[in-house]
C-alpha atoms as one frame of an Amber mdcrd trajectory, in Angstrom:
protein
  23.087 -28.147  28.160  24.196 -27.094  24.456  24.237 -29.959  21.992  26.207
 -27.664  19.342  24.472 -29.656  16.734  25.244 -33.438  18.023  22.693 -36.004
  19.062  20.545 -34.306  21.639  19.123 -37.063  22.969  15.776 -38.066  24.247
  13.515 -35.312  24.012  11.598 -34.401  27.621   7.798 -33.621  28.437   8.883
 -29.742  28.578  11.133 -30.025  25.228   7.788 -31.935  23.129   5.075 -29.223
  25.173   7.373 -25.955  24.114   7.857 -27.265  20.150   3.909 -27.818  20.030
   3.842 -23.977  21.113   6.381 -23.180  18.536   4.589 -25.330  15.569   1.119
 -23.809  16.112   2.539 -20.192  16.501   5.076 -20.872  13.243   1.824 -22.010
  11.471  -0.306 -19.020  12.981   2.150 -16.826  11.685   2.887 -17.985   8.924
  -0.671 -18.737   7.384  -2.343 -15.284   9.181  -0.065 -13.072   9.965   1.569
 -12.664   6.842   0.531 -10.727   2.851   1.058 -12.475  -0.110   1.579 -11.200
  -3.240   1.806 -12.696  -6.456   5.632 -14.078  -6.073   6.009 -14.455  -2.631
   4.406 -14.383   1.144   5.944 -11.806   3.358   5.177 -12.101   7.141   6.711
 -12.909  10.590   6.588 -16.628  10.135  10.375 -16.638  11.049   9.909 -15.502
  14.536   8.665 -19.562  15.943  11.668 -20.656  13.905  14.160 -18.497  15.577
  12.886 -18.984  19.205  13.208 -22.791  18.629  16.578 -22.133  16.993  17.590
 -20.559  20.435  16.115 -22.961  22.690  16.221 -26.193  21.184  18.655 -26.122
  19.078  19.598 -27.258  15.131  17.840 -30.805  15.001  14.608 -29.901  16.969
  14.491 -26.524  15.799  14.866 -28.330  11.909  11.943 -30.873  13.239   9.844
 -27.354  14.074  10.211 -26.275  10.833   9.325 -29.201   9.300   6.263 -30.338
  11.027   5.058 -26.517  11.169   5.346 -26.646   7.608   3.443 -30.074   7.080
   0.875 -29.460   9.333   0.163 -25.672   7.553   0.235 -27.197   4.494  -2.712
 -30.032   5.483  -4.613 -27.561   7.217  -4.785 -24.635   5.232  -2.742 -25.083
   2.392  -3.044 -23.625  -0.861  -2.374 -24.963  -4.470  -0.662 -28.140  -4.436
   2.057 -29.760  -2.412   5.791 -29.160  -3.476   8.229 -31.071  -0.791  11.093
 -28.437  -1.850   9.417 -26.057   0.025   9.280 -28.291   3.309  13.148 -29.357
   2.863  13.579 -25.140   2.841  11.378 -25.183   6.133  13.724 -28.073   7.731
  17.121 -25.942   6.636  15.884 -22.620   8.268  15.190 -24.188  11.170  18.956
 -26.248  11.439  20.453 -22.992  10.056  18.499 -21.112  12.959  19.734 -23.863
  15.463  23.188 -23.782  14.497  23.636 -19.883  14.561  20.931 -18.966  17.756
  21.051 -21.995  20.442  22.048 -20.750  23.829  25.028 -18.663  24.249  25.758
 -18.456  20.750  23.104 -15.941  20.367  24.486 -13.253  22.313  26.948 -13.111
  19.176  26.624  -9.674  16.878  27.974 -12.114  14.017  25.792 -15.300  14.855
  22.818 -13.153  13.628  23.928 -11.826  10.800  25.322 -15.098   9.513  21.890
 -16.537  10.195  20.319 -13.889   8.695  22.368 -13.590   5.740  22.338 -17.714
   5.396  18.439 -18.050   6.007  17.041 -15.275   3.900  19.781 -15.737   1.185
  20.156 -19.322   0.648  16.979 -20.717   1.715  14.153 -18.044   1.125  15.920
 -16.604  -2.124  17.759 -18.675  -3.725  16.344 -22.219  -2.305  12.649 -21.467
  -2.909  13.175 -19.594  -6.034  14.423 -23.177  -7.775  11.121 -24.529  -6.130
   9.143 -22.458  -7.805  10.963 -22.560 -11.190  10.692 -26.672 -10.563   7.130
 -26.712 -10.071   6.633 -25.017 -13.358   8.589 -26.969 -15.329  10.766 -24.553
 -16.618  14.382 -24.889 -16.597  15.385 -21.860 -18.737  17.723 -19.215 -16.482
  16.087 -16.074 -17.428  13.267 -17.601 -16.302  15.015 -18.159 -12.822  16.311
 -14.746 -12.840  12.855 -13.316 -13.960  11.599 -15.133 -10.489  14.390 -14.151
  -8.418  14.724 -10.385  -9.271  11.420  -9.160  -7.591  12.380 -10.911  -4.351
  15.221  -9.461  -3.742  14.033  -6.293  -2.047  11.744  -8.358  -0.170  14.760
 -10.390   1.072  16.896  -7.257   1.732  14.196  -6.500   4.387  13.563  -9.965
   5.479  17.416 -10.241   6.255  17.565  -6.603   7.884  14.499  -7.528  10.094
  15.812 -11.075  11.111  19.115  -9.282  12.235  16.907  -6.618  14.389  14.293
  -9.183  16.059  17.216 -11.838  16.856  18.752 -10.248  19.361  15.556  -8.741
  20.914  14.590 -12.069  21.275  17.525 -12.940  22.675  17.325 -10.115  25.114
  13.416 -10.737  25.784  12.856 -14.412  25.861  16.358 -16.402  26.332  17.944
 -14.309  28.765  14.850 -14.065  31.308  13.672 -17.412  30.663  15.564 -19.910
  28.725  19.062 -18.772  30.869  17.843 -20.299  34.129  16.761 -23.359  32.917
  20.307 -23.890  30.749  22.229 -22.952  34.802  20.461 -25.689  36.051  21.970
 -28.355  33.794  20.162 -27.736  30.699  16.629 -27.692  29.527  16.897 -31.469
  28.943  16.482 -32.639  32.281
């Protein structure tokens, strides 16, 4: 059953025990298995997002995000707490739900407009005016002087999330997710 971004509905046993996965491997990923430098973290923390985005679609896979992000932050965050960064969390995981759930992922186009979107518009330009809000400086250059050494960061952000989407696809959704969406949908 594909919601295509409507009300999903109640939310089953196997629905709640497969976003737990999803949060604790987002925040595994994202707090371990990633670098960071002094502008930016680069890592595979996108990976949890997408698989939700393909199986649970928009809202849940937005919910992911968010509580992945929360829960990171209270467990091993750094620095201080900035909710812009959580409200970029929620929006890669309803832009990942949008572009990946179900079928729609077996789309060329699907991925690259989630990859373009997501890296873009959340991790570049959406985070950037985080950071430039947390330190109190409205000044443009200053945003540009943030924004310019991510870009090549987020060129090969965007080229990875295009190459791992569809191997996803390919690995996880089609052997596993498939069945369960032929025998009336995952929310049974």
């Amino acid at each position: 059953m594909q919601s295509n971004g409507n009300y999903q509905g109640k939310l089953k046993v196997r629905e709640i025990v497969f976003m737990g996965i999803m949060i604790a491997l987002d925040v595994l990923a994202v707090r371990f298995l990633s670098f960071e430098i002094p502008t930016m973290r680069i890592g595979l923390g996108f990976l949890a997002i997408m698989i939700s985005g393909m199986y649970l679609g928009p809202l849940r896979a937005g919910a992911v995000a968010l509580i992945a992000d929360l829960l990171g932050f209270v467990l091993f965050g750094k620095g201080i707490f900035f909710p812009g960064f959580t409200i970029s969390a929620m929006v890669n995981g309803l832009i990942a739900g949008h572009f990946l759930e179900g079928k729609k992922s077996a789309k060329v186009y699907n991925y690259v407009l989630f990859a373009l979107l997501s890296t873009l518009v959340v991790d570049t330009l959406m985070n950037t005016t985080w950071l430039v809000m947390m330190l109190h400086n409205n000044d443009f250059s200053y945003f540009m002087a943030r924004l310019i050494p991510r870009v090549p960061n987020q060129i090969i952000v965007t080229v990875l999330k295009i190459i791992m989407a569809p191997l996803l696809y390919k690995t996880l959704f089609k052997r596993f997710v498939a069945r369960d969406v032929e025998h009336k949908g995952i929310r049974e």
